[in-house]
FIVO-744212 format. One record per residue: x, y, z of N, C-alpha, C in turn. Coordinates in steps of 0.001 Angstrom, whole numbers, plus 500000, padded with zeros to 6 digits. Layout:
N
XYZXYZXYZ...
END
This chain:
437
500855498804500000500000500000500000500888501242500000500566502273499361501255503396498995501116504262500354502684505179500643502463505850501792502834507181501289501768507991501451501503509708501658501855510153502876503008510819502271503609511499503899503189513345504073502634513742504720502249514617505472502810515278506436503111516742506132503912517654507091503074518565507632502572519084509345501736520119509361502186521113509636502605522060509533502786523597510267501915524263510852502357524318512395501394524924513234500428523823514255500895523440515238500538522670516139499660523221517452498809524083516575497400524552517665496488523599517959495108524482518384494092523847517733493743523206516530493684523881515661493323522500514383494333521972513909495834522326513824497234521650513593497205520193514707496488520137515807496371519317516792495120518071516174494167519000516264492809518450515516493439517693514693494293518316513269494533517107512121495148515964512494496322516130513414497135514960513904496420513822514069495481514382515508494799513736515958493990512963515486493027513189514210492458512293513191493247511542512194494312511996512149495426511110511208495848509837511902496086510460513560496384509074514349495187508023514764494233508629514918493472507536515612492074507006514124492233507872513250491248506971512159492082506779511297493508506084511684494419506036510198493726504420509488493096503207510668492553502559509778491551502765508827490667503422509303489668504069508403489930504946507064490664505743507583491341506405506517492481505614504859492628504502505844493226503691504854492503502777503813491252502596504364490343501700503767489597502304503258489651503553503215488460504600502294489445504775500915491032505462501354491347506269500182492677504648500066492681503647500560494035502423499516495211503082499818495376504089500966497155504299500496496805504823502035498446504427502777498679505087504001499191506709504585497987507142505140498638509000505496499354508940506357500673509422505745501499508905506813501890510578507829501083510609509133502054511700509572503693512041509654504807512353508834505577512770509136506362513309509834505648514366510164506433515719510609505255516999511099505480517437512455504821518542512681505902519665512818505729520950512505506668521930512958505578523004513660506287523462514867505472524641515840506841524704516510506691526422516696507604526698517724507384526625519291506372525882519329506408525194520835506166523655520758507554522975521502507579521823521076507794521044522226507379521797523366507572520598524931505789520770525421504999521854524602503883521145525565503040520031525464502578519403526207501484518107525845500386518441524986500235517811524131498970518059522792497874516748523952498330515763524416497768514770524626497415513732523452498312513922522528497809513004521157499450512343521240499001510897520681500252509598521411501183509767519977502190511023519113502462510910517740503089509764517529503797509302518065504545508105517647505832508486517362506164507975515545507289508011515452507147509442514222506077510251514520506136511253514304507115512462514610507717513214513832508725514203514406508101515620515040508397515702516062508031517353516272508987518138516763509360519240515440510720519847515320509910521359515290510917523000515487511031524058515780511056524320514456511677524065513510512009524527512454510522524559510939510026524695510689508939524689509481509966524147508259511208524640507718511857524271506745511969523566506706512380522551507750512749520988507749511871520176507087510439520968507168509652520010506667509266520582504952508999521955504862508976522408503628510045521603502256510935522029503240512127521418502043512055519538502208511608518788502621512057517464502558511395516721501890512311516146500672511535515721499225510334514348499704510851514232500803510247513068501156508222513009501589508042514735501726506900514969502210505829515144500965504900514871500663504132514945499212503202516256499768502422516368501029501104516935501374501935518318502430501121519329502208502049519871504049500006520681504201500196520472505034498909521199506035499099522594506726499256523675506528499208525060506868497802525120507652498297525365509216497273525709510260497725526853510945498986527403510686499654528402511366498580529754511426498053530622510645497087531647510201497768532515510301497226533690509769497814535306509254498245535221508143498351536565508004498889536711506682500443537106506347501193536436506828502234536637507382503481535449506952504068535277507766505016534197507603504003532793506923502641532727507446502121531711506524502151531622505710501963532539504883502543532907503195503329532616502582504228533045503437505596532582502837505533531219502678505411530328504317505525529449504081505041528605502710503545528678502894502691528322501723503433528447500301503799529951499700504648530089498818505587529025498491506526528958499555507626528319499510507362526604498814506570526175500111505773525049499253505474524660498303504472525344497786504104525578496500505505525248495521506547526067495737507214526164494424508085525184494718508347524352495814509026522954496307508065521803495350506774522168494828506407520999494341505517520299495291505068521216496521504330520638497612502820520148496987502097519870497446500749520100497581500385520679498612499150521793498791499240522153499806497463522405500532497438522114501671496072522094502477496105523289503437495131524228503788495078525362504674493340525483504648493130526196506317492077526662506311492024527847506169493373528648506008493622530427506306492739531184505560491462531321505673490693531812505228491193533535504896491182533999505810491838535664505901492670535635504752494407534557504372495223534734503642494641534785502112493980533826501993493302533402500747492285534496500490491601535497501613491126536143500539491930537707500331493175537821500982493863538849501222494562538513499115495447537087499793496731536736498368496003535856497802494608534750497647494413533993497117495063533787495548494473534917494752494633534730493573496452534708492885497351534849494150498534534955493950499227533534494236497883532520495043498339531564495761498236530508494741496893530577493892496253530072492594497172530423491343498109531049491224499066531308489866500239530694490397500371530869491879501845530014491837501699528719492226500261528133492487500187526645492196500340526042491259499460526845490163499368526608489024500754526090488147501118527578488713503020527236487630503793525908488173503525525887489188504037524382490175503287523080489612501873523333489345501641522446488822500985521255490114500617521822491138500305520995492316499004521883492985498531521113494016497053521642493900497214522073495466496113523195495547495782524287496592494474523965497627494674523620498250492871523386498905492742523654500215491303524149500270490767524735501103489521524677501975488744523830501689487633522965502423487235523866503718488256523590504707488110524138505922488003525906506051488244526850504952488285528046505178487144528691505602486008528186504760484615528541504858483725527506505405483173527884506716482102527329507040482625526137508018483330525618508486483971524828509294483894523643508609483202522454509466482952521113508501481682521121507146480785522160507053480159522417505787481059522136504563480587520964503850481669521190502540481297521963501929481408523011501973480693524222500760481615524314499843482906524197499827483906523910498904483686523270497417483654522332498345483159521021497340481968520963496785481041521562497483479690522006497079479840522769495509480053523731495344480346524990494677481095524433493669482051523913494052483339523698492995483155522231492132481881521242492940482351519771492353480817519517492291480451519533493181478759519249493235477737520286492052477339521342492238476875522185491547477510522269490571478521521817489491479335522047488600478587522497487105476996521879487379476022522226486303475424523347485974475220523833487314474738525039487608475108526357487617474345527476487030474616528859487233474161529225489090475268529382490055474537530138491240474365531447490863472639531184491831471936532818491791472527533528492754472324532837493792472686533656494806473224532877495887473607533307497179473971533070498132473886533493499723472912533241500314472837533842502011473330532941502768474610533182503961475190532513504530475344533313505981475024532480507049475790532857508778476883531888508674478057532676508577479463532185508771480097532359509787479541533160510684480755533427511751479931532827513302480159531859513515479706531666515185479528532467516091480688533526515931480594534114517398479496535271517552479198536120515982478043536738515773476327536056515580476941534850515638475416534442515444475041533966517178476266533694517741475952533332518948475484535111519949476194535674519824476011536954520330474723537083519901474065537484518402472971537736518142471571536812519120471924535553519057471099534260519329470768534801520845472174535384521719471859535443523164470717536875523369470912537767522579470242538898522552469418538986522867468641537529521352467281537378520864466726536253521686467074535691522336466655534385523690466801535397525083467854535870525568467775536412526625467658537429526927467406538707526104467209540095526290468538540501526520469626539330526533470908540585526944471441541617526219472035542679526438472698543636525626474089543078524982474519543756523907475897543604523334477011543058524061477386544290525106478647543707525633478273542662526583477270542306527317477277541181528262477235539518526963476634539639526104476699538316525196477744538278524868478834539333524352480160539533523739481018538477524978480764539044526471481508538559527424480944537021528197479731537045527254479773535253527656480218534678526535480257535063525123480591534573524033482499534072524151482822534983524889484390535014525109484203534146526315483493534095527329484175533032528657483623531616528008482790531420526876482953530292526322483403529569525350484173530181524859485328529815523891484933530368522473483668530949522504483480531656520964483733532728520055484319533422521142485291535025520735486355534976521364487029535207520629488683535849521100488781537031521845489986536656522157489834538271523895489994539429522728490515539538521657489914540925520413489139540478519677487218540701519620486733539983518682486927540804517463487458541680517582487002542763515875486557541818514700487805541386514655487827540153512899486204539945512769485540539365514146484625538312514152483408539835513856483372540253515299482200540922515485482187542320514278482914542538513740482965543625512775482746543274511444482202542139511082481886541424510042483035541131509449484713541143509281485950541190508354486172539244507976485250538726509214486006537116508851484473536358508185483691537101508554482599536897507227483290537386505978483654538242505757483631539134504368485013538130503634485788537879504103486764537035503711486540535558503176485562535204503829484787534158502987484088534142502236483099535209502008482747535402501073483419535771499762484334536343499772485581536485498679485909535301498173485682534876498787486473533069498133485112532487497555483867532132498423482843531750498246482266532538496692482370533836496721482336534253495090483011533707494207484273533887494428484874533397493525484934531807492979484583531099493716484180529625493495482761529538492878482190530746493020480562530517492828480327531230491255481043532042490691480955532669489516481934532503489137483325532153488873484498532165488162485166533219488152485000534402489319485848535393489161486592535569490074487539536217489987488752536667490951488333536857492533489364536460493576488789536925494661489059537854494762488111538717495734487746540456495191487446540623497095488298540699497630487822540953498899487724542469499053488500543799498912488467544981498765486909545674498567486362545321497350485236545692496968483728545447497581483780543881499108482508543719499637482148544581500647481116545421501023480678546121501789480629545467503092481201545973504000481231545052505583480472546152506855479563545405507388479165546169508424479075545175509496479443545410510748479334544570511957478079544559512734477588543912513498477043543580514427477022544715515984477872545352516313477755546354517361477131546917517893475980547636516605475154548339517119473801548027517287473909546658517190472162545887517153472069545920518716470751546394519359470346546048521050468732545205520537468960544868522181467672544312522300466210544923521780466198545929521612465079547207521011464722546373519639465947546453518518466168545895517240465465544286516959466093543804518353466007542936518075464121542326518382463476543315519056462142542809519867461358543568518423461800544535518271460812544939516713461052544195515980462143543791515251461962542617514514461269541609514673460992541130515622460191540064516245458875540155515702458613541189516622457101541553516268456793541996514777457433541831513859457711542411512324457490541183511862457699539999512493457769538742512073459262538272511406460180538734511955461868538974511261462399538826512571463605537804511616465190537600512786465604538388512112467122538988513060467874539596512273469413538554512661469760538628511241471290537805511288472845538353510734473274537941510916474892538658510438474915537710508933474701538221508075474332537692506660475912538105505731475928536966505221477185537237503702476098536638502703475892537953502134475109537859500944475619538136499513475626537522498760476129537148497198474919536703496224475170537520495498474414537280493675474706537722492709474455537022491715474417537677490581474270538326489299474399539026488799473602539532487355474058539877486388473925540574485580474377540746484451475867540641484103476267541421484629477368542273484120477845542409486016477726542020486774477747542343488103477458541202489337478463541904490806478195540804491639477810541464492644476797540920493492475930542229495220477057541223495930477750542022496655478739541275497513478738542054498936478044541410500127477493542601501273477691541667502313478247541940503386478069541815504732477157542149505580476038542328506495475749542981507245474848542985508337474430543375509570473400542557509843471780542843508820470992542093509249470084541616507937468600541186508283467678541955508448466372540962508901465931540017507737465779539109508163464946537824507772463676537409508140462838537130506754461725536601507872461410535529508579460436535065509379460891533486509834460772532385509218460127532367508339459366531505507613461106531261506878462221531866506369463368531707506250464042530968506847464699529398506788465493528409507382466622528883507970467369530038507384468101530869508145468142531453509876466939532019509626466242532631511014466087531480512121466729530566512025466642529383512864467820528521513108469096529252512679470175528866513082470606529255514089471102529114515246470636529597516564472387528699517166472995529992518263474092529696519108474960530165517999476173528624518028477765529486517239477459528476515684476163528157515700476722527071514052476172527754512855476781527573511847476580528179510473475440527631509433475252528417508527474758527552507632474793528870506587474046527878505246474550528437503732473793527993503308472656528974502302471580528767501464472017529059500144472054528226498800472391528292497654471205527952496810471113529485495847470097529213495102470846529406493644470268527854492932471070527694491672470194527442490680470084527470489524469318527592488520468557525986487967469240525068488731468956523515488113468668523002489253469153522959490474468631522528491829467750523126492486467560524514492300466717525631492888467517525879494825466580525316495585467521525987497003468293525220497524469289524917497854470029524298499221470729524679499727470507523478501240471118524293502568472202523482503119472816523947503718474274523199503950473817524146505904474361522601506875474343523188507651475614522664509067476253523197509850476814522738510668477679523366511338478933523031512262479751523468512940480776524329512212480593525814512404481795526439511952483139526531511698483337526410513171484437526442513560484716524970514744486213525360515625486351523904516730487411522935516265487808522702517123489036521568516662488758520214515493487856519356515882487203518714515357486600519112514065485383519613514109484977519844512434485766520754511976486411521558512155487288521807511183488817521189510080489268520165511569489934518939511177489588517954510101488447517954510521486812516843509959487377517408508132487058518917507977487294519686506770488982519346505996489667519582506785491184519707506023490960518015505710490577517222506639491176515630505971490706515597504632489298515882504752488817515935503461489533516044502391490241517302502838491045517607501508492759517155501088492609516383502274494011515429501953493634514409501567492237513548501992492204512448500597492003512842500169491213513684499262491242514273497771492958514020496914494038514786497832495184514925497038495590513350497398494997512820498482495921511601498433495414510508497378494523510383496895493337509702495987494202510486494585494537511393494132495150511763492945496710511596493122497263511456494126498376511199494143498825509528493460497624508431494420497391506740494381497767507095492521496343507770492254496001507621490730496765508063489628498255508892489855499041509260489008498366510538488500496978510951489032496840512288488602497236514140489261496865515298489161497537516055489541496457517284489021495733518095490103494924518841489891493867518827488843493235517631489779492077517225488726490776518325488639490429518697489674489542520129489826490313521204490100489953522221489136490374523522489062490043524069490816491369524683490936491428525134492790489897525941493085489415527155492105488506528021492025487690527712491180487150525885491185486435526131490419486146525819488697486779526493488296486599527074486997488149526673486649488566526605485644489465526157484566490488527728484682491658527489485242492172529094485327491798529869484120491960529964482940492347530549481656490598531371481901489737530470482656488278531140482387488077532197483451488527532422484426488645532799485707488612534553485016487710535552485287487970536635485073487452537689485803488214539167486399487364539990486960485823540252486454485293540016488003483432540408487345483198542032488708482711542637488569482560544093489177481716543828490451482147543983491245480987544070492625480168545088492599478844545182492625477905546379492820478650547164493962478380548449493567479079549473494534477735549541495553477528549973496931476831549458497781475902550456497626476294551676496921475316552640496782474047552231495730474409551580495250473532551624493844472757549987494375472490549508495813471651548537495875470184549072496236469710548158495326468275548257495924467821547084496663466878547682497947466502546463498667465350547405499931464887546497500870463877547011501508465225547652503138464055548346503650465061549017504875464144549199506627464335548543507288463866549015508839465129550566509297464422551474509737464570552854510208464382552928511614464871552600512094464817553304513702465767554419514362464613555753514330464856557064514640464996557018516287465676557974517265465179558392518490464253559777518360463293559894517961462797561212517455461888562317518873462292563494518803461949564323519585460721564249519840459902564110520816458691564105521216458185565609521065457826566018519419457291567538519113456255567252518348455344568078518085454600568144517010455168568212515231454657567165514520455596567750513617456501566564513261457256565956514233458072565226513769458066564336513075456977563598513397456785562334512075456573562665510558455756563883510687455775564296509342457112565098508554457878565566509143459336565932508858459819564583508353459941563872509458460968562842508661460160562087507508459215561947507424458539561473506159458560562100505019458424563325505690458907564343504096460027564173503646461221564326503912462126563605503843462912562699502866462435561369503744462399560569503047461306560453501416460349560724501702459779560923500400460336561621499355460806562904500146461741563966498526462851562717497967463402561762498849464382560962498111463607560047497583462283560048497368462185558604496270461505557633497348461486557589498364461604556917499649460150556343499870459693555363499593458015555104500396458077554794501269457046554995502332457315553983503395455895552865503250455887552172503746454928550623504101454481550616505076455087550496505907454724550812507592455516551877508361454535552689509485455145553284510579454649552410511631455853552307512956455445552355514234456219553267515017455162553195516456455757553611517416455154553195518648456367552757519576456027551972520725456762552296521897455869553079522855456410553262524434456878554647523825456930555104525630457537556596525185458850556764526506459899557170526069460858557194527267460856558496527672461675557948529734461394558919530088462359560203529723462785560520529304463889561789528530463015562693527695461766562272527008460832562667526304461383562159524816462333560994524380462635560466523363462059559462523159461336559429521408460006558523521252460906557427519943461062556242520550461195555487519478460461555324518114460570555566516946459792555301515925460147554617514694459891553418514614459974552731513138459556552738511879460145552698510875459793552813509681460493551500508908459215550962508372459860549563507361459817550552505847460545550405505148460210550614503584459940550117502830459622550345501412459373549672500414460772549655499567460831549228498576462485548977497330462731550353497506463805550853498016464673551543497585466180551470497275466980552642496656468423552507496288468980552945497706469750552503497823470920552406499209471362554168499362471804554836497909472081556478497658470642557356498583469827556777497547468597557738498565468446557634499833468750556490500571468646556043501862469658557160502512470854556684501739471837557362503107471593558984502733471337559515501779471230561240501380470141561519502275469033560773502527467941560975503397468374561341504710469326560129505243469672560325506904470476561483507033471560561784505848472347562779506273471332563884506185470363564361505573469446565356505862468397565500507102468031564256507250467216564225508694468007564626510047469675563911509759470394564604510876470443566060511323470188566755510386471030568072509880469502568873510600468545568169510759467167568775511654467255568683512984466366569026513409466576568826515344464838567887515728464935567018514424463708566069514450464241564921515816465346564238515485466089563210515963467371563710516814467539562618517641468816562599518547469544561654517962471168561489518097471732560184517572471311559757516167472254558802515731472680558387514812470966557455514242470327557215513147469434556228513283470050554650513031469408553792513191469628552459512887468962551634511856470106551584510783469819551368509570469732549464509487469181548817508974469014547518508973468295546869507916469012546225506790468608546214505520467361544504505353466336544556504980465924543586504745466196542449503518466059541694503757466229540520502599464784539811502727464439539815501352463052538623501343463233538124500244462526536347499926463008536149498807461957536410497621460713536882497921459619537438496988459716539256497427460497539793496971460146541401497483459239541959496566458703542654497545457957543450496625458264544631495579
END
């Protein structure tokens, strides 16, 4: 039986995770893909603490080169993250003739398309399974499964720690920072959540997730990102009663000549399979022209399913290695030579529906100001509410809309500010439905 030797860099969490499934399902693993994964070699620059995993006659060395350079290794596994010395490493690889496995989601959508030309010239294959979505194969989905299909679109909760924050909001009435600080004493945010809670490690997947989904370049620069911060419990109880969750959405489609590439939070209605993903797990709705909807659903992130993800993609290379073949599916998808910039809608020029929540002065007058308003921009509204009156004499008031462009929206607020209708900033919150009106 043929032996595939395997080098990992980066002996964390999921650098641990992979070991760990290499060692203890190597029978399984052998009887699925006919050839033995052989762990090799781990490199981390911490090399006395206990992983609690039994390596054997596995090496665990300080150095990453040792293993980059040694002709003897076919696979190397990049778990290290950043965009940084991983790169290099990766690079380096690459042009050694490596094959190479990573979940570095961030790198790939920072250098992807730099990572995809110097595989290419190498002639050895790039994969990524684990970047998006944890154990969800959406990868494989996109790139091998759907291969028939034009995708329409795409609504995805990718990030755990915002859906868990959101989830505690909308179950327990808590505010922002107290969910933020149970989200962190339970392992779902990092002691800096920015990446997470500012939408940036959504938006990075989605870059890739486009680009696997239409054949074009990853385009991370151009997606509109808005975080989660400023949603409270208020947001979240009108929505309710609106008949709408609201979620931290990576939304993708496309059209003509163009791609809607948006981050943000997002009401949904319930009757939406979305609106029911609930705590830190993900999921991904794909609407394609020959299958019509599907949903992909599961663990984001975690030692385990994300491990679960990279093996995946080492039998893949180890199954083309057995077979004498060598980048049998295009890394992105698509056949490089077809691969071409497609334009992201600029965020101004979207149209879509909008919830408005003003703090508006308890005067005569005011509701009809801000309606005027909004109307000079084009603006309908559908519904007003207003509910409870605080004691400051500041009157909450909602406004759902009908289709408008994103330009009129924001030219509206900067004019309503510029009155002494409202206090504070309003709270803008874009709807998604899949029949709009």
């Amino acid at each position: 039986m043929e032996n595939i030797n395997i080098g990992i860099l980066g002996y964390g969490v999921v650098g641990a995770g992979v070991a760990k499934l290499l060692k203890q399902k190597q029978q399984l693993l052998e009887s699925r893909i006919g050839a033995v994964l052989n762990l090799k070699a781990i490199a981390d620059i911490d090399t006395t603490t206990d992983r609690g995993i039994d390596l054997g006659t596995t090496a665990l060395v300080s150095d990453a080169n040792l293993i980059i350079d040694d002709p003897k290794i076919n696979i190397i596994v990049e778990t290290i993250g950043g965009e940084t010395i991983a790169r290099q490493f990766i690079l380096r690889s690459l042009e050694n003739k490596k094959h190479v496995v990573t979940a570095n989601k961030a790198l790939l959508a920072a250098f992807g398309n730099d990572l995809v030309t110097t595989a290419r010239k190498n002639q050895v294959d790039l994969a990524f399974e684990a970047s998006c979505g944890g154990c969800m194969p959406i990868i494989k989905c996109l790139r091998e499964s759907l291969v028939a299909n034009d995708i329409r679109s795409m609504s995805a909760i990718l990030n755990g720690t915002c859906n868990y924050i959101l989830t505690k909001i909308s179950k327990d009435g808590s505010n922002f920072e107290d969910a933020l600080k149970d989200a962190q004493k339970l392992g779902y945010a990092e002691a800096d959540p920015s990446l997470d809670i500012d939408g940036f490690d959504t938006a990075h997947k989605l870059a890739i997730l486009n680009a696997l989904a239409h054949g074009m370049e990853i385009n991370l620069k151009d997606i509109h990102v808005e975080g989660i911060r400023n949603i409270t419990p208020v947001d979240i109880e009108f929505a309710r009663s609106f008949g709408y969750t609201i979620k931290l959405l990576a939304i993708g489609k496309i059209h003509e000549d163009h791609v809607e590439a948006r981050v943000h939070p997002t009401m949904i209605p319930d009757s939406n399979p979305l609106s029911h993903v609930d705590t830190s797990m993900n999921a991904i709705a794909i609407d394609a022209d020959a299958t019509g909807q599907t949903m992909l659903y599961g663990h984001g992130a975690g030692m385990m399913p994300t491990a679960s993800a990279v093996l995946s993609d080492i039998a893949d290379i180890a199954r083309n290695i057995i077979s004498g073949t060598k980048r049998r599916v295009p890394i992105l998808g698509y056949a490089e030579d077809n691969i071409k910039p497609i334009q992201i809608l600029p965020m101004e020029e979207l149209y879509t529906r909008y919830y408005l929540r003003f703090e508006a002065q308890d005067h005569p007058g005011v509701l009809a100001k801000i309606s005027g308003v909004l109307g000079e921009n084009s603006i309908s509204i559908k519904s007003v509410h207003q509910k409870g009156r605080k004691s400051n004499g500041k009157v909450p008031v909602v406004m759902i809309t009908h289709i408008a462009k994103e330009a009129w929206v924001q030219k509206a607020l900067k004019q309503i500010l510029k009155t002494d209708s409202v206090v504070g900033r309003p709270i803008v919150i874009r709807i998604e439905e899949t029949d709009r009106e």
